[in-house]
Backbone as ProteinMPNN parsed JSONL, in Angstrom:
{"seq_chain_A": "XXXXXXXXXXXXXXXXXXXXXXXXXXXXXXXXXXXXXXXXXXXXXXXXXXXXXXXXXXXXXXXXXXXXXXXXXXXXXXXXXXXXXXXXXXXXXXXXXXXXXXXXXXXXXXXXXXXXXXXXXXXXXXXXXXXXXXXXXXXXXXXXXXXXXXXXXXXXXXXXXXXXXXXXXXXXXXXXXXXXXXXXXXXXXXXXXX", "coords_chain_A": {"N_chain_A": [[0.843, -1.182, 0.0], [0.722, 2.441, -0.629], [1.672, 5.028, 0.767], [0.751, 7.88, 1.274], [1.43, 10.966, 1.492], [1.015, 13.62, 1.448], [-1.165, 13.192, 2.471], [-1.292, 12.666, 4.882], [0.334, 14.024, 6.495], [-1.677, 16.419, 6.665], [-3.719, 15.357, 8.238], [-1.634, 14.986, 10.441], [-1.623, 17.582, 10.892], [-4.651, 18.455, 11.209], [-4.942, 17.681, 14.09], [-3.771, 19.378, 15.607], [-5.456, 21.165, 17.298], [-6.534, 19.067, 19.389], [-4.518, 17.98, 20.28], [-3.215, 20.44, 21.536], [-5.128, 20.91, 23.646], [-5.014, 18.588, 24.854], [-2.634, 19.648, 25.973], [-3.048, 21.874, 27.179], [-5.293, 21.118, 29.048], [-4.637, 19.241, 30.389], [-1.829, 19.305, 30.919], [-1.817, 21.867, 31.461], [-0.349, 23.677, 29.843], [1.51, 26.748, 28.904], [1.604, 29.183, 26.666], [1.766, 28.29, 23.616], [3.131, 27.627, 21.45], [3.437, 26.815, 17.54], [4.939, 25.268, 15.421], [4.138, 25.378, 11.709], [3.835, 26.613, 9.36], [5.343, 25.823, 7.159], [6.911, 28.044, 6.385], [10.291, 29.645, 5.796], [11.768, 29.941, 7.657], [10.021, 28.325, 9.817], [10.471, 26.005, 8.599], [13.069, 25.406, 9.089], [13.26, 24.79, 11.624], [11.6, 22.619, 11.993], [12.639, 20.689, 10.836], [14.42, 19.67, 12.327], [12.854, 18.35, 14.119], [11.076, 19.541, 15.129], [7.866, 20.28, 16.254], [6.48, 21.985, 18.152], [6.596, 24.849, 20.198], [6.032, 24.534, 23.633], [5.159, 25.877, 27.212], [5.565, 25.2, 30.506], [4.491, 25.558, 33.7], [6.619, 27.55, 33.877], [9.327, 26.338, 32.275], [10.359, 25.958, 29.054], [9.249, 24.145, 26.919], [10.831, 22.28, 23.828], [9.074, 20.44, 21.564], [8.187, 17.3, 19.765], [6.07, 15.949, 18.194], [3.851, 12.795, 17.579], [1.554, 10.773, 15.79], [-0.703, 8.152, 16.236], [-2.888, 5.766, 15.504], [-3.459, 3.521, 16.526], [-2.988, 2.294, 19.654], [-0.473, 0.133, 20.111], [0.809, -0.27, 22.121], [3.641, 0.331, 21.76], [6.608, 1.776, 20.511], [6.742, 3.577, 17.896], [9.73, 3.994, 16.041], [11.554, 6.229, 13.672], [13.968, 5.243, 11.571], [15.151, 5.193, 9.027], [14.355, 8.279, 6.813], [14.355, 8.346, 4.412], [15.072, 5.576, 2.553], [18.431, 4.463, 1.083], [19.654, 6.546, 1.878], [18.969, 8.825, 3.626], [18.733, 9.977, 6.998], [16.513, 9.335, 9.319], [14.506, 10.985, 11.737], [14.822, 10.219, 14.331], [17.642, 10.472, 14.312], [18.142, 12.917, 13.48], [16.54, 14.631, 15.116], [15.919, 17.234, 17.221], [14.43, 17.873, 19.718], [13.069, 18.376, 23.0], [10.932, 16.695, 24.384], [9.088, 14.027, 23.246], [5.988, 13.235, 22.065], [3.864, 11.12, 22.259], [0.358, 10.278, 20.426], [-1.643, 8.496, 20.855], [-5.264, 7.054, 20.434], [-6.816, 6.551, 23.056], [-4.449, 7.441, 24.759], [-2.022, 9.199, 25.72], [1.759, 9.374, 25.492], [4.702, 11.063, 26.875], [7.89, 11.611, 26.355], [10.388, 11.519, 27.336], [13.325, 13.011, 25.187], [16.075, 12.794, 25.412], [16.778, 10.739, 26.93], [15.373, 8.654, 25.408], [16.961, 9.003, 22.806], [19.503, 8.331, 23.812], [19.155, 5.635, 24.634], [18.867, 4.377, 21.446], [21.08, 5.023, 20.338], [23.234, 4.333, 22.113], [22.262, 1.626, 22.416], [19.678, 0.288, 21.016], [20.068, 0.891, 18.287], [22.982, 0.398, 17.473], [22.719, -2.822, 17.865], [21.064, -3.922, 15.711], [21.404, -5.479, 12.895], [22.235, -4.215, 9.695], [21.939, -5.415, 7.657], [19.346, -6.355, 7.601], [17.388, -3.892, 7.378], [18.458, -3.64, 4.595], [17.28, -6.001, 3.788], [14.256, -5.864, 4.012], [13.651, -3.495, 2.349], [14.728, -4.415, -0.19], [12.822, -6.776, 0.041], [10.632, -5.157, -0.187], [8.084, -5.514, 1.884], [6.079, -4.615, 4.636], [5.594, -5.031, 6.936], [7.617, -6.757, 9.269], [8.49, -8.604, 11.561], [11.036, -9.374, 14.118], [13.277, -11.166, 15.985], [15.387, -9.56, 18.359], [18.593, -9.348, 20.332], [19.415, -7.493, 23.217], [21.391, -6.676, 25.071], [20.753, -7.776, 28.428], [18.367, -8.53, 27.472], [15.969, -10.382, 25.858], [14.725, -9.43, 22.902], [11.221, -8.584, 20.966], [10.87, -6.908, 17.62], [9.69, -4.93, 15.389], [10.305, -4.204, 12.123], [9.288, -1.758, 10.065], [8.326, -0.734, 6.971], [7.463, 2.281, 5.162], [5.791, 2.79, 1.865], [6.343, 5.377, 0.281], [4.936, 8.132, -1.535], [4.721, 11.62, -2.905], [5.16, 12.814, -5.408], [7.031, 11.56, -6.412], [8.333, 8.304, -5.545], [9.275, 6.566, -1.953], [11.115, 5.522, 0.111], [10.526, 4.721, 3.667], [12.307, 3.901, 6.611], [11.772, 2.4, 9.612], [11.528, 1.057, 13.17], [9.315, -0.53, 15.621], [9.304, -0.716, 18.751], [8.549, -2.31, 22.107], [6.883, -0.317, 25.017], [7.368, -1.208, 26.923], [10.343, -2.651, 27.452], [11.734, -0.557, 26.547], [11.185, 1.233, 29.008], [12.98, -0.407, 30.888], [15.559, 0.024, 29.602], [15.759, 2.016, 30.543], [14.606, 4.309, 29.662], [12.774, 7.327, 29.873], [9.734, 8.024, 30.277], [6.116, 9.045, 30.531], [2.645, 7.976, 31.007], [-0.242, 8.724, 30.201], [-3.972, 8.858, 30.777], [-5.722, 9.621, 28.199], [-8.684, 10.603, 26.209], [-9.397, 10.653, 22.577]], "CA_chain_A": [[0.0, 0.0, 0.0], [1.29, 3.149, -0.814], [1.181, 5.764, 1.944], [0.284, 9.563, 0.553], [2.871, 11.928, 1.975], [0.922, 14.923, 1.953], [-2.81, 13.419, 3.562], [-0.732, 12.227, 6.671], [1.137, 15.71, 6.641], [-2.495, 17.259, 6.725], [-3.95, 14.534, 9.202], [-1.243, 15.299, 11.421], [-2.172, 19.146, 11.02], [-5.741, 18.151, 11.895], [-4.776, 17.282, 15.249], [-3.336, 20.417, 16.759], [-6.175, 21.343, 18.323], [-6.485, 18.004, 19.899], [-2.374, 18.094, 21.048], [-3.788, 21.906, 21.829], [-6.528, 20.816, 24.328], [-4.169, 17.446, 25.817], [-1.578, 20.483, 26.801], [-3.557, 22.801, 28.368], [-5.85, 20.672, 30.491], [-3.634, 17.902, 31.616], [-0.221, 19.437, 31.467], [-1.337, 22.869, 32.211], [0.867, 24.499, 29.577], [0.85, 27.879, 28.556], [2.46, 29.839, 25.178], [2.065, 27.055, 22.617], [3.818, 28.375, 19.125], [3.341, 25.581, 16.323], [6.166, 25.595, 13.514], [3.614, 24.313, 10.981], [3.426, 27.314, 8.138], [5.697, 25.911, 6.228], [8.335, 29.156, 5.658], [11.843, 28.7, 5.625], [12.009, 29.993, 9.329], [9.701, 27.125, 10.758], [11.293, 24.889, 8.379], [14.407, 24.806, 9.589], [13.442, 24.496, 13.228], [11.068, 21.002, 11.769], [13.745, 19.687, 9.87], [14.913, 19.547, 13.814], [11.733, 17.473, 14.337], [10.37, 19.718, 16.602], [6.848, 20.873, 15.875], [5.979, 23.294, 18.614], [7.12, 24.777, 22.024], [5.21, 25.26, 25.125], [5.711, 26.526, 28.549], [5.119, 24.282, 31.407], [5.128, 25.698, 35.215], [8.006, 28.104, 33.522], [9.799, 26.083, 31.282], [9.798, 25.858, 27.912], [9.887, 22.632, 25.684], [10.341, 21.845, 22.234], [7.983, 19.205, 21.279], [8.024, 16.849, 18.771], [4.511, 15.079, 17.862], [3.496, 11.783, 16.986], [-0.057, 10.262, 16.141], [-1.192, 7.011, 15.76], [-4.421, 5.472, 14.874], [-4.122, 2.618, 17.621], [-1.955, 2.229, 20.693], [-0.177, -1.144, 19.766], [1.956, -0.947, 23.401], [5.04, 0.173, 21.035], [6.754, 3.035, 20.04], [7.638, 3.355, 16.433], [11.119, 4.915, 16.058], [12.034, 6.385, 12.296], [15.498, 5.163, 11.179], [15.907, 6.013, 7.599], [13.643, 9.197, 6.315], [14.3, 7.826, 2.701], [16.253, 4.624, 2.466], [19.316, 4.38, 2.454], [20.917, 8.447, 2.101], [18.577, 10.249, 4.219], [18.479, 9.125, 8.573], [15.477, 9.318, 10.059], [13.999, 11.865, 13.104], [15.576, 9.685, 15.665], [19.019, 10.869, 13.943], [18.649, 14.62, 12.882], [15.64, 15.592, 15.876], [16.588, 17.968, 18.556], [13.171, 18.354, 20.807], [13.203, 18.223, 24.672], [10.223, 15.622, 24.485], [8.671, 13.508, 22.096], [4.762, 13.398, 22.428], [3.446, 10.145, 21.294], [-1.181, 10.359, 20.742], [-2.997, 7.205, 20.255], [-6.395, 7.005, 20.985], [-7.107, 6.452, 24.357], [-3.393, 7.7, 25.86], [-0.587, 9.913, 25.434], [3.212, 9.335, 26.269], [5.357, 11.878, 27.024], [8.834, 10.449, 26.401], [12.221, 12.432, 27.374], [14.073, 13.023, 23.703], [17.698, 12.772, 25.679], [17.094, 9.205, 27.636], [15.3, 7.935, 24.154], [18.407, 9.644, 21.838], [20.341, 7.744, 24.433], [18.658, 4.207, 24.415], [18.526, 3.998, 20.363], [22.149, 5.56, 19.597], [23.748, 3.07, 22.718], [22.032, -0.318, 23.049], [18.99, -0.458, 19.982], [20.711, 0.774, 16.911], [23.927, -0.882, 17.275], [22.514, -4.134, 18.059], [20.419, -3.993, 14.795], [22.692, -5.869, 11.434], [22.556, -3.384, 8.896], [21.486, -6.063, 6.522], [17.744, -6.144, 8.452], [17.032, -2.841, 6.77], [18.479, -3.96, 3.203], [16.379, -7.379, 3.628], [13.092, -5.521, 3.965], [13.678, -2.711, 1.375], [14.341, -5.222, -1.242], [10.985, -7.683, -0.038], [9.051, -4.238, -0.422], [6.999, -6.144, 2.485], [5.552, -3.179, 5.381], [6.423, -5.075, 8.55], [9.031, -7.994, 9.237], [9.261, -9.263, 13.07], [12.874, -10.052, 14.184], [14.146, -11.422, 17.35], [16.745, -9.276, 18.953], [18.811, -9.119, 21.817], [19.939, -5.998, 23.519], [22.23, -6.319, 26.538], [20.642, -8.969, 28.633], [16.685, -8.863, 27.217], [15.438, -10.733, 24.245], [12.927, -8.853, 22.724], [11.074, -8.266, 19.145], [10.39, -5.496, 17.318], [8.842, -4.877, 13.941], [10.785, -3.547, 11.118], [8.385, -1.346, 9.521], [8.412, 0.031, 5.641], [5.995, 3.229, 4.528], [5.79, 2.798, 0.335], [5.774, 6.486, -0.113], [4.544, 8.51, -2.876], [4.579, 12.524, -2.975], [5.614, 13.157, -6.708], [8.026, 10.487, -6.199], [8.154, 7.253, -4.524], [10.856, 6.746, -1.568], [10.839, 4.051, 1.407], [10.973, 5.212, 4.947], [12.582, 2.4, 7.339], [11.647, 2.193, 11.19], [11.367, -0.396, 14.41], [8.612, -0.037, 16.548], [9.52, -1.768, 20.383], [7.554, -2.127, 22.844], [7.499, 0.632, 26.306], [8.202, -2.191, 28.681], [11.484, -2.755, 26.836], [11.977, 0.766, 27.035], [11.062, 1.37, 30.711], [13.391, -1.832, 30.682], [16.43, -0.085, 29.182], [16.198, 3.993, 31.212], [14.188, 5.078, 28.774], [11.911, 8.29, 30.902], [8.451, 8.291, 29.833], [5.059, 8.809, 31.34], [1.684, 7.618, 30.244], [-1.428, 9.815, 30.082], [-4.89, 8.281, 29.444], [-6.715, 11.184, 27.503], [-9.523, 10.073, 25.354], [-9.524, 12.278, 22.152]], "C_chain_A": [[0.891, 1.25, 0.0], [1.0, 4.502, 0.453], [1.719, 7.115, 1.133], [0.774, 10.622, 1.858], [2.028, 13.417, 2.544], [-0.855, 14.616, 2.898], [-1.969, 13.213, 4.64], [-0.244, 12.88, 7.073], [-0.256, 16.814, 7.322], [-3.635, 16.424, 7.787], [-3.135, 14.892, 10.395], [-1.726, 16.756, 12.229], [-3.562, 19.257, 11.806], [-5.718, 17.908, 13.066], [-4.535, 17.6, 15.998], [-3.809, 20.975, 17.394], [-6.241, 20.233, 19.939], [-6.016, 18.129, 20.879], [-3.069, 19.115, 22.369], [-4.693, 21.695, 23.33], [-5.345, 19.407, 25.36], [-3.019, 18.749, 26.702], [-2.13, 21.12, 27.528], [-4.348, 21.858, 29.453], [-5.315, 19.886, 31.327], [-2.305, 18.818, 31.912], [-0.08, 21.156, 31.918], [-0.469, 23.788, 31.276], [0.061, 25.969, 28.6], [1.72, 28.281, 26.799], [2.793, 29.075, 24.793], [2.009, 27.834, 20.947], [4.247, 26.985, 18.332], [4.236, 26.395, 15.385], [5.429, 25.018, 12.581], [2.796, 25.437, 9.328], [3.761, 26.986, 7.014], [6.85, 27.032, 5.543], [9.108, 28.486, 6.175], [12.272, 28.729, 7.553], [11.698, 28.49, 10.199], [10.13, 25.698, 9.865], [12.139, 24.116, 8.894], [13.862, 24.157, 10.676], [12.143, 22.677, 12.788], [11.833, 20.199, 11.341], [14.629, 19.124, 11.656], [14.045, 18.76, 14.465], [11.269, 18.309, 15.612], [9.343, 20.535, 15.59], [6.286, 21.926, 16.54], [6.673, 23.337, 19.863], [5.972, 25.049, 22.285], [6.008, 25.199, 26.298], [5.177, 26.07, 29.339], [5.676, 24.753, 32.639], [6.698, 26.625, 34.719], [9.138, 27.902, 33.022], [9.236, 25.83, 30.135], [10.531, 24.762, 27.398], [9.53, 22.369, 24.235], [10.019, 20.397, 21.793], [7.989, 18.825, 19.845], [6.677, 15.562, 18.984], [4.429, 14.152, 16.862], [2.234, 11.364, 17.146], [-0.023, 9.265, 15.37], [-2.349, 6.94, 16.033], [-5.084, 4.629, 16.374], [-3.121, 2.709, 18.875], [-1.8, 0.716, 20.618], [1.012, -1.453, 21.288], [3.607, -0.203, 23.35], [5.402, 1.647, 20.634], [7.457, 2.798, 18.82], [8.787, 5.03, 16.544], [11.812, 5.229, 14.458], [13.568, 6.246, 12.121], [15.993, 5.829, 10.018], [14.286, 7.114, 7.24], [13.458, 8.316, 5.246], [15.403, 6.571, 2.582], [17.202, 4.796, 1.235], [20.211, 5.75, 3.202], [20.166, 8.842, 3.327], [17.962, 9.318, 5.73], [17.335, 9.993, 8.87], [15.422, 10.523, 11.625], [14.892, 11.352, 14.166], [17.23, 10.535, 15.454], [19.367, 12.596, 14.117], [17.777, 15.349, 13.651], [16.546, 15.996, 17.144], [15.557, 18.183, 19.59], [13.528, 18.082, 22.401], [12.311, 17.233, 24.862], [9.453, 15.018, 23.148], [7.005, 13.141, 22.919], [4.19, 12.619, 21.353], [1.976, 9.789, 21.719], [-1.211, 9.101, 20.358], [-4.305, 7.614, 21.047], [-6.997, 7.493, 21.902], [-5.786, 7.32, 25.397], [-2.193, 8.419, 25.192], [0.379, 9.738, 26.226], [4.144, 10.639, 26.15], [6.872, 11.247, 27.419], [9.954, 11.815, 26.507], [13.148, 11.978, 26.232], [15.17, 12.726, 24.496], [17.533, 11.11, 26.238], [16.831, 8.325, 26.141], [16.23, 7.671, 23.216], [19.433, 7.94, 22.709], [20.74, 6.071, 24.475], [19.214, 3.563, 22.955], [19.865, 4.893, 20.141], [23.501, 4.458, 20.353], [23.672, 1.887, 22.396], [20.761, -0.176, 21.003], [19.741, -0.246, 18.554], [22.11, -0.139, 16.633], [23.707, -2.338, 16.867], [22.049, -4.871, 16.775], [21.252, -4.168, 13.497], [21.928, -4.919, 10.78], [21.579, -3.636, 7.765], [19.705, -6.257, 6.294], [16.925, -5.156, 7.583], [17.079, -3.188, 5.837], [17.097, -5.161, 2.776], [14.679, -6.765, 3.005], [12.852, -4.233, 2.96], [13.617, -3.183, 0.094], [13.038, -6.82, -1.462], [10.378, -7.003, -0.49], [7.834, -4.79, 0.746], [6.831, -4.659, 3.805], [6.145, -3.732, 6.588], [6.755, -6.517, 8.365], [9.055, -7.95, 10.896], [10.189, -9.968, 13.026], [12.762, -10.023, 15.541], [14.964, -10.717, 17.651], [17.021, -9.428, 20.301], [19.559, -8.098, 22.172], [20.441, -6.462, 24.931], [21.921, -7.897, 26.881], [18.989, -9.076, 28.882], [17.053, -9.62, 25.494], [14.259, -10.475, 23.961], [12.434, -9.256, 21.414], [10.759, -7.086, 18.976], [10.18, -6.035, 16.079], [9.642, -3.796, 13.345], [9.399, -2.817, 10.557], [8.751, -0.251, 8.04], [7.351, 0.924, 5.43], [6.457, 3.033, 3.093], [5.471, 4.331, -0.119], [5.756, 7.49, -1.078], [3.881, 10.498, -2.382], [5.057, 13.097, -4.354], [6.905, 12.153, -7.203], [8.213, 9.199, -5.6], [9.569, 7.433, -3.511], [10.148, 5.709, -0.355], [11.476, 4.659, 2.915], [10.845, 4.123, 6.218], [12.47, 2.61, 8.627], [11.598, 1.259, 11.953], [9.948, 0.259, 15.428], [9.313, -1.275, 18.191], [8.946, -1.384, 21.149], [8.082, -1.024, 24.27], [7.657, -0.315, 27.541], [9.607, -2.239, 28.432], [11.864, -1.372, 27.194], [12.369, 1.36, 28.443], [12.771, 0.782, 31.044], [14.769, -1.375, 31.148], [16.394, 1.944, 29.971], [15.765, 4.91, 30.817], [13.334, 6.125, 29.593], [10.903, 8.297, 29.997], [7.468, 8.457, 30.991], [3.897, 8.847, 30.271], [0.098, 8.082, 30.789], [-2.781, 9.114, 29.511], [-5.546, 10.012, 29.21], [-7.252, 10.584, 26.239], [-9.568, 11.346, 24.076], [-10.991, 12.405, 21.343]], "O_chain_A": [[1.909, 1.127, 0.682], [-0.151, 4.664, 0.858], [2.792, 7.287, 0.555], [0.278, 10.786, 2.973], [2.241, 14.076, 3.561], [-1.488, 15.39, 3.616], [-2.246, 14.033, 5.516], [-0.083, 12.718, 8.283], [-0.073, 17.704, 8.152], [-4.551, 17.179, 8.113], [-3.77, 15.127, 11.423], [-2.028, 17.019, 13.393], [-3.688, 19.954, 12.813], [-6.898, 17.86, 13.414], [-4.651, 17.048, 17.092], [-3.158, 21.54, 18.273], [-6.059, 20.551, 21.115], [-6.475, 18.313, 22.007], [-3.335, 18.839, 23.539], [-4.753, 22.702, 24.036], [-5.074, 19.594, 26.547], [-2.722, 18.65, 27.893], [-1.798, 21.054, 28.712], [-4.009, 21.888, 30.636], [-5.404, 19.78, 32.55], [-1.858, 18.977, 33.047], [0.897, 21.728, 32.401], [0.159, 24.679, 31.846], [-1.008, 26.199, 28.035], [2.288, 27.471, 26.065], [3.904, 28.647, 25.105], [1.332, 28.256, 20.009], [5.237, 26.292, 18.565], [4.269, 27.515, 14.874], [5.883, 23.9, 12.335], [1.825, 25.209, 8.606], [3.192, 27.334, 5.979], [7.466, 26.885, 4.488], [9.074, 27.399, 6.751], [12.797, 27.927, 8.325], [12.459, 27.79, 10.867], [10.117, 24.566, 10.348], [12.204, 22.91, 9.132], [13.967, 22.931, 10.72], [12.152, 21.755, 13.603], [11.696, 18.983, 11.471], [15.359, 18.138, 11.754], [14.461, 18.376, 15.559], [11.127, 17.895, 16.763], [9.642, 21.177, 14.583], [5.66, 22.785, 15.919], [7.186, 22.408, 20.488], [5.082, 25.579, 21.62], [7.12, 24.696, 26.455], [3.975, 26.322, 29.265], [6.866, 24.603, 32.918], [7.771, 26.305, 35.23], [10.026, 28.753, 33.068], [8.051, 25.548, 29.96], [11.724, 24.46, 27.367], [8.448, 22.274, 23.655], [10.79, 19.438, 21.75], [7.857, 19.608, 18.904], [6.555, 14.616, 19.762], [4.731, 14.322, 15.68], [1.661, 11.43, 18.233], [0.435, 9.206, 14.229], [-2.957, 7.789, 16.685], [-6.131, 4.732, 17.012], [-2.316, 3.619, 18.678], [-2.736, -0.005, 20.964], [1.747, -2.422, 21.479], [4.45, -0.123, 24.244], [4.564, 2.534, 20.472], [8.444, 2.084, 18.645], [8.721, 6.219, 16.854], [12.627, 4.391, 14.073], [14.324, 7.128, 12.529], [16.872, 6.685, 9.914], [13.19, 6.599, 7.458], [12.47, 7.585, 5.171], [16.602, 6.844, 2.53], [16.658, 5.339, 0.274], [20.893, 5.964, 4.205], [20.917, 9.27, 4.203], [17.142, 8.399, 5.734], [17.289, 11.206, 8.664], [16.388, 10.687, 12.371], [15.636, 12.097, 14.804], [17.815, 11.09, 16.384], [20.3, 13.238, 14.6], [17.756, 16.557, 13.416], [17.433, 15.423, 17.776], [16.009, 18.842, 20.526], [14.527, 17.41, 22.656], [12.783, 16.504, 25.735], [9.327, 15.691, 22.125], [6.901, 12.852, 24.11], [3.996, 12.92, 20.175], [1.787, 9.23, 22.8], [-0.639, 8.783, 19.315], [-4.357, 8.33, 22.047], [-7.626, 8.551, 21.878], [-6.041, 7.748, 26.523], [-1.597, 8.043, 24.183], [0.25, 9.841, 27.445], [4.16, 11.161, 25.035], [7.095, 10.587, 28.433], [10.115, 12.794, 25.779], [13.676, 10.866, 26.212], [15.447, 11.69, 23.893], [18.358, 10.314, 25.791], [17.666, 7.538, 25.695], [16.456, 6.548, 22.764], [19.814, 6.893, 22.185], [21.805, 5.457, 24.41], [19.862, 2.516, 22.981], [19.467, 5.856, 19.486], [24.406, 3.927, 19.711], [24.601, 1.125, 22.126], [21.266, -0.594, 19.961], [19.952, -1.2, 17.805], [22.257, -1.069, 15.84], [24.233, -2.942, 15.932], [22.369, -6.039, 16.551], [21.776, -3.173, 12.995], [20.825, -4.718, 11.289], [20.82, -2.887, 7.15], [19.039, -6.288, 5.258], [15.863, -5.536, 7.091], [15.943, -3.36, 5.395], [16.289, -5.152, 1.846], [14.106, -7.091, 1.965], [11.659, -3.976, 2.801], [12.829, -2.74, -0.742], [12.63, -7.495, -2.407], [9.484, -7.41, -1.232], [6.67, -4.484, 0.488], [7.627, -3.729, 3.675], [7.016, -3.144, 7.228], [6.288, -7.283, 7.521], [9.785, -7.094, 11.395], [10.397, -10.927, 12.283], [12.276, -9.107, 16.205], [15.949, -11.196, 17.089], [16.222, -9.585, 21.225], [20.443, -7.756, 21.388], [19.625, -6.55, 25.849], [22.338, -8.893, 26.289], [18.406, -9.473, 29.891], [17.849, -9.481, 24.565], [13.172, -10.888, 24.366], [13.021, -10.109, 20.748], [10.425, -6.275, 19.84], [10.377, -7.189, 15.7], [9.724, -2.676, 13.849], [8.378, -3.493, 10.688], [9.347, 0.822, 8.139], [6.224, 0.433, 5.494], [7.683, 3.105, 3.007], [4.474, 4.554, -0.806], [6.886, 7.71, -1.515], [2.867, 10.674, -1.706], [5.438, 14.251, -4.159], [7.512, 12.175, -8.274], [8.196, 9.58, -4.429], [10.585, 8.052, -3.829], [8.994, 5.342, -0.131], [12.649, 4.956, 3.144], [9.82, 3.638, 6.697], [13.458, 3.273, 8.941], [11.626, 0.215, 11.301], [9.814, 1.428, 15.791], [9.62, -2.466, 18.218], [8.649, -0.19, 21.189], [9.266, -0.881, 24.576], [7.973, -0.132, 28.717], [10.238, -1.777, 29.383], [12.353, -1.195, 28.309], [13.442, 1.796, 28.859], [13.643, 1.571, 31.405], [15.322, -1.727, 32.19], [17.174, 2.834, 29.632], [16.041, 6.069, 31.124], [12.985, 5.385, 30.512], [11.196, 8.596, 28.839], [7.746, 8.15, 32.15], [3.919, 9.389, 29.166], [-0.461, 7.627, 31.786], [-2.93, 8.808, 28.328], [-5.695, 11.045, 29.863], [-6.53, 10.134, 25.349], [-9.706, 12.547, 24.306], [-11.363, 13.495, 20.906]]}, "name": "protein", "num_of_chains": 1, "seq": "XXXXXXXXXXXXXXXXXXXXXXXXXXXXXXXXXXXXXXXXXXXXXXXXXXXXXXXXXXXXXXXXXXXXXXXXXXXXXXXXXXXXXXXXXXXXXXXXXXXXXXXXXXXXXXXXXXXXXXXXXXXXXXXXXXXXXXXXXXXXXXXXXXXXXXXXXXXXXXXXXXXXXXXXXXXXXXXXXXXXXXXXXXXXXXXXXX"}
């Protein structure tokens, strides 16, 4: 299946009220500025994967936003943007937290312990060849056994087939937040119905 670059761009957009409404009533935050015009200004600072700050109790954090459809337990982590030249959010984002919606619950995950997890212990661990394997199946998700330190987990390779005037393949893992927890990762988990 081919996944359409710019509805899931404008799906995400759809949602900042949402985000908008999860920040202020649960977390309380105040002066929320979205980078989401599109000029070269809020470019740059997205190309940084951060989508908006807010101000929480007198700090300010740059937030990077994720939405999913379902809450599968897991956090999907982008490796390659475009296989194989161009690395993925995990690589080239700078945010203070990563703000992952499903459904029923939002996580609020600390970008420096995550950075930390997936540049230490998950990317290493991960052959190289894993990525090639599933770029040339063309298949969307691939479960693999790994082992990281002293867990044996799985995770799900995951392919998007994507098509914006061009086709291009964007390679990720999703693993689960027990694993996470597991490995130092800082999160907390929010139910908020949206």
């Amino acid at each position: 299946m081919i996944h359409q670059f710019k509805k899931s761009l404008q799906h995400e957009r759809e949602q900042a009220n949402m985000a908008d409404k999860f920040y202020v009533e649960m977390l309380h935050a105040t002066d929320i500025v979205r980078f989401n015009t599109d000029s070269e200004a809020h470019m740059e600072i997205q190309r940084q994967d951060v989508d908006l700050q807010l101000n929480i109790r007198g700090t300010n954090f740059r937030v990077s936003e994720k939405f999913r459809d379902k809450d599968f337990g897991d956090l999907y982590i982008e490796v390659f943007s475009k296989y194989p030249h161009t690395m993925g959010w995990m690589h080239t984002g700078s945010p203070d937290a990563l703000v992952y919606f499903t459904p029923q619950s939002v996580y609020w995950i600390t970008h420096k312990s995550l950075k930390s997890f997936c540049d230490e212990i998950l990317f290493p661990a991960i052959p190289t060849t894993w990525y090639e394997e599933i770029f040339k199946s063309k298949k969307t998700i691939v479960l693999k056994n790994l082992f990281l330190k002293d867990t044996n987990c799985k995770i799900n390779l995951i392919q998007a087939h994507n098509f914006d005037g061009q086709l291009w393949e964007t390679i990720g893992v999703s693993i689960d937040f027990e694993v996470l927890a597991h490995f130092g990762v800082k999160f907390k988990k929010v139910i908020f119905k949206q």
